[in-house]
ZAMAR-42083 format. One line per field, with one value per atom (N, C-alpha, C): residue number from 0; residue in one letter; x, y, z negated. Coordinates in steps of 0.2 Angstrom, whole numbers. Atoms other than C-alpha are relative to their C-alpha. Example, Ala and Ser with C-alpha at 12.3 -4.5 7.8 and 13.67 -1.06 7.14 Angstrom:
2
nr = 0, 0, 0, 1, 1, 1
rest = a, a, a, s, s, s
X = 4, 62, 4, -4, 68, -4
Y = -6, -22, 6, -6, -5, 5
Z = 0, -39, 0, 1, -36, -3
***
This chain:
225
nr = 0, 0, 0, 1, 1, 1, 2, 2, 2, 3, 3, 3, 4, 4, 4, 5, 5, 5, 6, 6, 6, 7, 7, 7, 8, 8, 8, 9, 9, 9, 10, 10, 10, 11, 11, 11, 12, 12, 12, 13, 13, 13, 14, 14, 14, 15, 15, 15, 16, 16, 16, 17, 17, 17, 18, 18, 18, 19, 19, 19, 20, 20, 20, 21, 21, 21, 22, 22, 22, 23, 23, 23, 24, 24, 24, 25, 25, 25, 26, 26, 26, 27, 27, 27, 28, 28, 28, 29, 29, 29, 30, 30, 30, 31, 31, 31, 32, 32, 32, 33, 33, 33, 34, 34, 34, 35, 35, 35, 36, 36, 36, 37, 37, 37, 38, 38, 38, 39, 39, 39, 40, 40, 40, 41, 41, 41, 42, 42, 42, 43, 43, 43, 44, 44, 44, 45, 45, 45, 46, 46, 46, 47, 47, 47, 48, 48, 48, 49, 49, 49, 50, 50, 50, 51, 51, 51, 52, 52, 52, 53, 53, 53, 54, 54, 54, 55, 55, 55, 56, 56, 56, 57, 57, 57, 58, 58, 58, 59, 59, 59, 60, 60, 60, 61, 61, 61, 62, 62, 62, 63, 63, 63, 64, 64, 64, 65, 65, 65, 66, 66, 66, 67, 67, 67, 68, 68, 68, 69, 69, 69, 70, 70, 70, 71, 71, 71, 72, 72, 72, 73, 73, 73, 74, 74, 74, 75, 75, 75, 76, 76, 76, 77, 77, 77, 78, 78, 78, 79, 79, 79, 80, 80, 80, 81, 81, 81, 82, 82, 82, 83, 83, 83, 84, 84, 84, 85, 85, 85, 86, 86, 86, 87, 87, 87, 88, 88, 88, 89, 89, 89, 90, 90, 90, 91, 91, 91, 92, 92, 92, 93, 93, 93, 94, 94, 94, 95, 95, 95, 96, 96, 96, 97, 97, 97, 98, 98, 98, 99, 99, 99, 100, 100, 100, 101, 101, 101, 102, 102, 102, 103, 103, 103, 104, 104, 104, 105, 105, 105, 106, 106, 106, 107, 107, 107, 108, 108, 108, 109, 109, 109, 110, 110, 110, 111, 111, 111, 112, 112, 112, 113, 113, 113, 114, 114, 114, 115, 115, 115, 116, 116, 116, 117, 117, 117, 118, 118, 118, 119, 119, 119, 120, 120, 120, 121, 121, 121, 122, 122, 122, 123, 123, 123, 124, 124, 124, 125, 125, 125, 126, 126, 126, 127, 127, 127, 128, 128, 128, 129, 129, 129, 130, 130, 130, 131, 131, 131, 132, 132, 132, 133, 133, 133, 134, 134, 134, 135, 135, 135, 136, 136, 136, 137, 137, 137, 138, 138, 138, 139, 139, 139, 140, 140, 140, 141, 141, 141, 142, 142, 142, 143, 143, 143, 144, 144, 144, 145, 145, 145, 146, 146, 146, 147, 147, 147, 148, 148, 148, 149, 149, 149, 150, 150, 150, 151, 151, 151, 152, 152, 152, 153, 153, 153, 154, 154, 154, 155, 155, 155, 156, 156, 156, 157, 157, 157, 158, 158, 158, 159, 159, 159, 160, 160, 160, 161, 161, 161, 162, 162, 162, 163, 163, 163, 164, 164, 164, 165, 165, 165, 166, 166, 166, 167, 167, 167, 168, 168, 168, 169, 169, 169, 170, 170, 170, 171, 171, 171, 172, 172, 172, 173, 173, 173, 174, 174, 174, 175, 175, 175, 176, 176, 176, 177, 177, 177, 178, 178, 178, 179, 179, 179, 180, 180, 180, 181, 181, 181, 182, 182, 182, 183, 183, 183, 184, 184, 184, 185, 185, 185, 186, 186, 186, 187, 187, 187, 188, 188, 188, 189, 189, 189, 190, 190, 190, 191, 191, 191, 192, 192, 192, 193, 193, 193, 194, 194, 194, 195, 195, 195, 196, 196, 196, 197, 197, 197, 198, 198, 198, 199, 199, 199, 200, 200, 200, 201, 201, 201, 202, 202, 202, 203, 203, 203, 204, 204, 204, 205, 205, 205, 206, 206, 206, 207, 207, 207, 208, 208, 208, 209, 209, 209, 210, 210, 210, 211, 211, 211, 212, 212, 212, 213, 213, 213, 214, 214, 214, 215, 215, 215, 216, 216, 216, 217, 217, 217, 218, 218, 218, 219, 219, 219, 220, 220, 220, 221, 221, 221, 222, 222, 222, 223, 223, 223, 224, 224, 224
rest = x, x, x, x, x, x, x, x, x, x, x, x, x, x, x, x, x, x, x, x, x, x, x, x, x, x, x, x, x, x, x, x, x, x, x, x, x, x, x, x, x, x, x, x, x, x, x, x, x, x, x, x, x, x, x, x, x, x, x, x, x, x, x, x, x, x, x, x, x, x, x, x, x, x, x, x, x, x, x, x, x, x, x, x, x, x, x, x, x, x, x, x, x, x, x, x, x, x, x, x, x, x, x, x, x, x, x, x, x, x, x, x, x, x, x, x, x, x, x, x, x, x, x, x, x, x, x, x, x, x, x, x, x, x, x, x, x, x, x, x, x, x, x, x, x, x, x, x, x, x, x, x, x, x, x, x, x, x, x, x, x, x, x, x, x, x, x, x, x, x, x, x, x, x, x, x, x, x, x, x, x, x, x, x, x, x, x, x, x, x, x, x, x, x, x, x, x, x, x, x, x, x, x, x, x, x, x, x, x, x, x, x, x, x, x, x, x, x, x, x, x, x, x, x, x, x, x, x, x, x, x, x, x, x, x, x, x, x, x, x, x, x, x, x, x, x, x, x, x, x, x, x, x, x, x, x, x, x, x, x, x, x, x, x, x, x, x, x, x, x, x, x, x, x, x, x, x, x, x, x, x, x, x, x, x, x, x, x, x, x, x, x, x, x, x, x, x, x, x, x, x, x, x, x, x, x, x, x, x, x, x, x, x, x, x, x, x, x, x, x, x, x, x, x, x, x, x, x, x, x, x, x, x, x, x, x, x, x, x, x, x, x, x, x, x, x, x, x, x, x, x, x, x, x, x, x, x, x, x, x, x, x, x, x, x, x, x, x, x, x, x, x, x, x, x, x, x, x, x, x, x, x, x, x, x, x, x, x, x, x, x, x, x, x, x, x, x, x, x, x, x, x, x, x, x, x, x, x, x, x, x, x, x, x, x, x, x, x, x, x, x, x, x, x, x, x, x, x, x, x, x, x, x, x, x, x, x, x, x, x, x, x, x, x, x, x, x, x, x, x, x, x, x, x, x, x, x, x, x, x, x, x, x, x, x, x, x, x, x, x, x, x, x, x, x, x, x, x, x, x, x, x, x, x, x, x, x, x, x, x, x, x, x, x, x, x, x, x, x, x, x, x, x, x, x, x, x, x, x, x, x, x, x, x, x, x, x, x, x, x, x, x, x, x, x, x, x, x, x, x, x, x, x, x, x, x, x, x, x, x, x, x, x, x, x, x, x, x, x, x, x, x, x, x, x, x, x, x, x, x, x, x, x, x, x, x, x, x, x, x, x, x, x, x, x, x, x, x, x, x, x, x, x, x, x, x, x, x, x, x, x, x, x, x, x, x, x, x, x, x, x, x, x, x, x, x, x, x, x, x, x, x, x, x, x, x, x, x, x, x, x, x, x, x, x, x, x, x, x, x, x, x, x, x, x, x, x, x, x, x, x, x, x, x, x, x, x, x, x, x, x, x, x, x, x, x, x, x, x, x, x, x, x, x, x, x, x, x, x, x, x, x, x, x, x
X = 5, -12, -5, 5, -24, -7, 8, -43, -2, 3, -55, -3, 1, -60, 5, -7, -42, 0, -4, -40, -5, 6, -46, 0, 2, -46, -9, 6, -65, -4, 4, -68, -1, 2, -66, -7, 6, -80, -4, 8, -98, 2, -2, -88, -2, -2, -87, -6, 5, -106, -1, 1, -103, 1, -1, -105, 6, -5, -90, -1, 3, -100, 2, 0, -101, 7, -5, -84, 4, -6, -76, -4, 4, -89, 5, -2, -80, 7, -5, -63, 3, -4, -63, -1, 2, -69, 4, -2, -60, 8, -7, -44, 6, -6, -29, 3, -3, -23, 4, -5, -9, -1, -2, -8, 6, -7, 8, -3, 2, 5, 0, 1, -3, -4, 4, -12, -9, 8, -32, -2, 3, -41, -7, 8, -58, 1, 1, -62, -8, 7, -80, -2, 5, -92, 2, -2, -84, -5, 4, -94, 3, -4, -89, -3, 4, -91, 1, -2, -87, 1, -3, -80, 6, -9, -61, -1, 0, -58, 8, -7, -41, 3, -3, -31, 9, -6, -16, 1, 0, -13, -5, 6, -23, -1, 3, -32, -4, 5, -43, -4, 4, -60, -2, -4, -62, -6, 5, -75, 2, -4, -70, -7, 7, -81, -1, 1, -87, 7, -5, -72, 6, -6, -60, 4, -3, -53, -2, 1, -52, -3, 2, -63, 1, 0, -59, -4, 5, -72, 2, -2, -64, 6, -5, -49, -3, 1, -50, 6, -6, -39, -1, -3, -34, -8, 6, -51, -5, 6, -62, -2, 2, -73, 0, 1, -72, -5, 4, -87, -7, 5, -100, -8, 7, -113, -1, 2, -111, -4, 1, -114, -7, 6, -128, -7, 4, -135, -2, 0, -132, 3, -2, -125, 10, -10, -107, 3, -5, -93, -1, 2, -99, 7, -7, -79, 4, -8, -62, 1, -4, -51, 7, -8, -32, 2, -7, -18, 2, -4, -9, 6, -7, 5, -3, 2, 6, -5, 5, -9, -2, 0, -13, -9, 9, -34, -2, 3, -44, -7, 6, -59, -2, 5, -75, -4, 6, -87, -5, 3, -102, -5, 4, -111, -1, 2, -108, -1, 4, -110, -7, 8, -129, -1, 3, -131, 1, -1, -125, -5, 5, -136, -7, 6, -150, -2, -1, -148, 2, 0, -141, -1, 0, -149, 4, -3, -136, 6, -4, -124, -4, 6, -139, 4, 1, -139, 7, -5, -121, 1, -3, -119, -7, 4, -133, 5, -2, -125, 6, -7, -107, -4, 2, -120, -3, 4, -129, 8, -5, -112, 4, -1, -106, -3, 3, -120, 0, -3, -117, 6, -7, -100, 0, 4, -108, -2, 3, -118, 5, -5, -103, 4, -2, -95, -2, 5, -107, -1, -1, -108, 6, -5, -90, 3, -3, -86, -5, 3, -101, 0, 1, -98, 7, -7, -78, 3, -5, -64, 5, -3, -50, 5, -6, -38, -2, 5, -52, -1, 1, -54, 7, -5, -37, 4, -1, -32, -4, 6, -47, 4, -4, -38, 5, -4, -24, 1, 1, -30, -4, 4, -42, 9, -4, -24, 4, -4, -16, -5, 4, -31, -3, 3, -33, 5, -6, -15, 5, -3, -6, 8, -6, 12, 6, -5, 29, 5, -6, 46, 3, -3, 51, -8, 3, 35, -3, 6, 27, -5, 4, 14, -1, 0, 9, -1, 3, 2, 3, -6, 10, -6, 3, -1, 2, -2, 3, -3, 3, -2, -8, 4, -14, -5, 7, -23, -4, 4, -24, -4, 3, -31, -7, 5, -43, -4, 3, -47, -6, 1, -51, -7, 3, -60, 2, -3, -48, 4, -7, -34, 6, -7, -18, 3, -3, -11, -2, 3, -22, 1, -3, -18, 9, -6, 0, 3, -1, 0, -4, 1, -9, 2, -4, 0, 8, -6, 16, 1, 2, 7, -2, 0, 5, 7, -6, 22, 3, -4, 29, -4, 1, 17, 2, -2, 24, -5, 3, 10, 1, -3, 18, 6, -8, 35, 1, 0, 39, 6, -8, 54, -4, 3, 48, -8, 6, 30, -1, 1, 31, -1, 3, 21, 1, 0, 25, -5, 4, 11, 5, -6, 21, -4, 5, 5, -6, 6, -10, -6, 7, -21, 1, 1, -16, -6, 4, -23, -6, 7, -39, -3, 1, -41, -3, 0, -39, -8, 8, -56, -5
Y = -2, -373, -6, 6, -386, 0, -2, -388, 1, -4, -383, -8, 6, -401, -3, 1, -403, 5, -6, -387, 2, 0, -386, 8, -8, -366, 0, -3, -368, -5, 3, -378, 5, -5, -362, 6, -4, -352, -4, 4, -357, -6, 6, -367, -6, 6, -382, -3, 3, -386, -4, 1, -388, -7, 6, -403, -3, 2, -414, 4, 1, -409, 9, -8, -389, 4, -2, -388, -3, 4, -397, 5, -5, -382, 7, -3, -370, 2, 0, -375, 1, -2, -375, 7, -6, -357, 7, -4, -348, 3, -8, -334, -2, -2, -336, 6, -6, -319, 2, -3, -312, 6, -8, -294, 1, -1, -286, 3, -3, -278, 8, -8, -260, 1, 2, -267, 0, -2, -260, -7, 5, -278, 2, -4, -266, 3, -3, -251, 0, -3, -242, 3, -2, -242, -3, 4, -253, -5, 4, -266, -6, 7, -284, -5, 6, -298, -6, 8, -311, 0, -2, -315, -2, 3, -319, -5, 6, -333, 1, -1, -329, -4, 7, -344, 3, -2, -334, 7, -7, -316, 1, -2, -304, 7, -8, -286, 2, -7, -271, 1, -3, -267, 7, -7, -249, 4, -3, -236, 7, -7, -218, 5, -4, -207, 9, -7, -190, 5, -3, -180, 0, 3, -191, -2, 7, -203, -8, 7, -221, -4, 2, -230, -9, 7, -249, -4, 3, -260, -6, 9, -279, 1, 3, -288, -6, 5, -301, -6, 4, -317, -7, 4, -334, -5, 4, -344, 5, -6, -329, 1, 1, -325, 9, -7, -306, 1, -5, -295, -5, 3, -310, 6, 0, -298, 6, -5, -286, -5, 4, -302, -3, 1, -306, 4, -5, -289, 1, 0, -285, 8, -7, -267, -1, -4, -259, -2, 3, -264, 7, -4, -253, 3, -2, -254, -1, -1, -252, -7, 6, -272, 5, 2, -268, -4, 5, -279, 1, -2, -278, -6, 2, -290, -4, 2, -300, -8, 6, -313, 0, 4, -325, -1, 2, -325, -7, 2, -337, 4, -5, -326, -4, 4, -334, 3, -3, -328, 2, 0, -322, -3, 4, -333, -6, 7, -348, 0, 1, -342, 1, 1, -338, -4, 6, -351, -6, 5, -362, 3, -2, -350, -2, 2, -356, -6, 9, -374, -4, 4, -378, 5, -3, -372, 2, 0, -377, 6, -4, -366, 8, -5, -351, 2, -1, -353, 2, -3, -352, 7, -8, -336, 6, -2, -330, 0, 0, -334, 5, -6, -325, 8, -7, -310, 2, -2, -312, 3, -2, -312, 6, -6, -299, 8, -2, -289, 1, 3, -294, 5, -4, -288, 9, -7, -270, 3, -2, -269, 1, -1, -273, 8, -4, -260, 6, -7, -245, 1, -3, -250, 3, -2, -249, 6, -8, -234, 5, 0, -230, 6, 3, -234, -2, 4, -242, 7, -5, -227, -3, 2, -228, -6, 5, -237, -6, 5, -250, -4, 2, -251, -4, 2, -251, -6, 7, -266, -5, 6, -276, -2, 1, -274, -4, 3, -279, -8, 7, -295, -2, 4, -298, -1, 1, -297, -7, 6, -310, -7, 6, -322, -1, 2, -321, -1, 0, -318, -5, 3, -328, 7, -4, -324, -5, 3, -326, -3, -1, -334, 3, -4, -321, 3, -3, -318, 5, -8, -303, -3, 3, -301, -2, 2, -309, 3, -6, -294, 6, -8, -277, 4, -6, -262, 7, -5, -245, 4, -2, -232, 2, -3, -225, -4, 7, -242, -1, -1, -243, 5, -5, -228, 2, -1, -231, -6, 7, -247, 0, -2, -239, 7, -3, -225, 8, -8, -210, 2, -4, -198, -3, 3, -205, 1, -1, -196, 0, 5, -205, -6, 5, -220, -2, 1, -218, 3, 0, -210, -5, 4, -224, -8, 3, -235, -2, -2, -229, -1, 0, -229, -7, 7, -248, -3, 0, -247, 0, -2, -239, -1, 8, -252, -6, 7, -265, -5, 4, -272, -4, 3, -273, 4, -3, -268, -2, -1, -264, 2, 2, -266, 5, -5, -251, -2, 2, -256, -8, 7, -273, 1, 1, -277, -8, 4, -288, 0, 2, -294, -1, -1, -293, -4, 1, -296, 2, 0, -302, 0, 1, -305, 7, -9, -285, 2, -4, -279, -3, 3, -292, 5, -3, -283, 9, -5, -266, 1, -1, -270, -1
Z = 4, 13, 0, 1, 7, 1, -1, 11, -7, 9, -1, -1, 3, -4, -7, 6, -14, -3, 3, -19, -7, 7, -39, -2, 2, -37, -2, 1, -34, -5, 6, -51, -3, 5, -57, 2, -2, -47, 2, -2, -40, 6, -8, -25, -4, 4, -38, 2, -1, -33, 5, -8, -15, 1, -2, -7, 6, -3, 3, 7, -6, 20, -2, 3, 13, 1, 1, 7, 9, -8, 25, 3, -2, 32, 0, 4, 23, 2, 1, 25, 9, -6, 45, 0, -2, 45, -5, 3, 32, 2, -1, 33, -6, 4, 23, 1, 1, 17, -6, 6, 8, -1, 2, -3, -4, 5, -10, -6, 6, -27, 3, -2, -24, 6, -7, -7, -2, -1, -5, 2, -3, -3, 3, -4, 1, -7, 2, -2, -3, 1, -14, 8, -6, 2, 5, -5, 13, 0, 1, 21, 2, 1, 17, 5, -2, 28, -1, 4, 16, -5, 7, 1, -2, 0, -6, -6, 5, -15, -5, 0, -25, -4, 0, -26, -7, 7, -37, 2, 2, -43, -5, 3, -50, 3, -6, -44, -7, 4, -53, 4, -2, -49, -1, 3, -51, 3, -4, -46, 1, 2, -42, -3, 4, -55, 4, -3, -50, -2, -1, -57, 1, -4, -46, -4, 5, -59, 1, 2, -58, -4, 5, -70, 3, -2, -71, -4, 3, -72, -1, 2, -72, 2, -3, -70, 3, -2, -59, 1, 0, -60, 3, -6, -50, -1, 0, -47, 1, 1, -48, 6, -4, -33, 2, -1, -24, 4, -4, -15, 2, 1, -18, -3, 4, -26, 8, -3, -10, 9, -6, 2, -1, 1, -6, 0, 0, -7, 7, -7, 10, -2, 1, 3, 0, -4, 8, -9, 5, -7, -8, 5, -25, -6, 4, -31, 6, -3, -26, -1, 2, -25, 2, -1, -28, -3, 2, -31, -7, 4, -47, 1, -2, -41, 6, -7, -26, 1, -2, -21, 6, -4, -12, 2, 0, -6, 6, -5, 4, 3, 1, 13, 7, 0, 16, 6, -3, 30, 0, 4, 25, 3, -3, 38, -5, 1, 29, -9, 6, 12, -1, 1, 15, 0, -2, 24, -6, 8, 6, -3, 4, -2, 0, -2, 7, 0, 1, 8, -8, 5, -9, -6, 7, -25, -7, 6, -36, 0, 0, -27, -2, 3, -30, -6, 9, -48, -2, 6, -50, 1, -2, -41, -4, 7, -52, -6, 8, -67, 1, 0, -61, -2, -1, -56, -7, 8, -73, -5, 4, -83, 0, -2, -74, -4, 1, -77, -11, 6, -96, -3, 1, -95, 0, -3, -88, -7, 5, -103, -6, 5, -116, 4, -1, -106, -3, 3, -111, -7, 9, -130, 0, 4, -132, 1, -2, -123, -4, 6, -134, -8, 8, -151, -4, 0, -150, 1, -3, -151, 3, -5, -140, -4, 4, -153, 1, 0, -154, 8, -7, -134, 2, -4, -129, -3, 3, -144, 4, -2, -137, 7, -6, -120, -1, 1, -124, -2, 0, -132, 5, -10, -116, 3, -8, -106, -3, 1, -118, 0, 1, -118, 8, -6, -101, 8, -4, -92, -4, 3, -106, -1, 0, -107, 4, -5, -97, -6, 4, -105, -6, 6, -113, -4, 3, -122, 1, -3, -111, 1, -4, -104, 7, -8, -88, 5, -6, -81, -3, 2, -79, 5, 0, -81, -3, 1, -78, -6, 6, -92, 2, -3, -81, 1, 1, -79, -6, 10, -99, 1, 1, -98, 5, -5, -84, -2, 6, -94, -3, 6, -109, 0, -1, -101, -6, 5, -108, 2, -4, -102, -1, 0, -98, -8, 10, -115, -4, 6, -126, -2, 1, -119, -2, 3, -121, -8, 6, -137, -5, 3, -144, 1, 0, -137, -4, 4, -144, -8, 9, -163, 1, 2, -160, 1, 0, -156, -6, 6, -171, -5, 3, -180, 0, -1, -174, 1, -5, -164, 6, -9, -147, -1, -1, -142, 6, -9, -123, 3, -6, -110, 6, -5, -95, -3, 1, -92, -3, 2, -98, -8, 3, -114, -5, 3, -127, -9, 6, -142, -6, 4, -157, -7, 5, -171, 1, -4, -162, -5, 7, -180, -1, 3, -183, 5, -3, -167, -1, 1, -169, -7, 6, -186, 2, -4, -174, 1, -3, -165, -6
***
């Protein structure tokens, strides 16, 4: 496993700020930790004492609503930072992290994250910025569940997974999402997401092998939203 001084995961999140001295801080004291796909990283109301750094994979954030449904609020993928907004709060975990295949995290103590918060400004601001975008994203979420019908949500989905998972060899996608995920996505019953799935099918926007998801005519779905 590499220190975090080599390791260009934290170009992608607020680590990028940290100084030589910070990051070699950092790198004696952290946890390597593996999850298999479908493995609870913390649960809603759990209390965190740190934060995951996730070096490869990816996970669903997810809140459970009052009439016992999953509602998924983010995907999170390889560079991203996990349970920072609850380490800075000082409050128990507000979503669910699971797996959607198997990752790799590094987890951060919450000692020595304050302790940067407090010492260097520039680390501050960026964990501000994540929390502002966040936040951001919170409010996208509300128009479009809104204002956006489902056919509009779950096309938008679809191209967030290709512009953000890519795809494999054969042209899939790189992430494999249950119906029930779409649907917890989208913010709609299982049988909406799969019947609208299906009429993107027998469009000829995507065409699908089990759960796996291939893009077929990504300018149609763009058109969709």
């Amino acid at each position: 496993m590499s220190n975090c001084q080599q390791c260009i995961i934290k170009q992608f999140n607020s680590m990028k700020v940290l100084t030589e001295e910070e990051l070699s801080r950092i790198s004696d004291c952290k946890t390597f930790i593996s999850f298999k796909k479908g493995d609870v990283i913390f649960k809603e109301g759990d209390a965190l004492n740190g934060v995951y750094c996730i070096r490869n994979g990816a996970c669903k954030l997810s809140k459970l609503s009052a009439n016992g449904k999953d509602q998924i609020v983010k995907l999170v993928v390889r560079g991203d930072m996990l349970g920072q907004r609850s380490v800075v709060s000082g409050e128990s975990a507000n979503l669910s992290a699971i797996a959607l295949d198997d990752m790799d995290l590094c987890f951060i103590p919450k000692s020595e994250i304050v302790k940067n918060l407090h010492e260097n400004t520039n680390f501050s601001f960026e964990m501000l910025k994540l929390m502002a975008l966040d936040l951001k994203l919170a409010d996208d979420i509300i128009v479009d569940m809104a204002q956006k019908s489902v056919k509009q949500r779950l096309a938008e989905t679809l191209i967030y997974l290709h512009d953000n998972f890519g795809e494999d060899k054969n042209s899939m996608l790189n992430v494999i999402l249950s119906r029930e995920d779409f649907a917890g996505i989208v913010g709609t019953a299982t049988e909406s997401a799969i019947r609208v799935l299906s009429q993107f099918k027998k469009d000829k926007l995507i065409s699908t092998i089990g759960k796996r998801i291939k893009i077929e005519n990504l300018e149609e779905l763009k058109r969709v939203v």
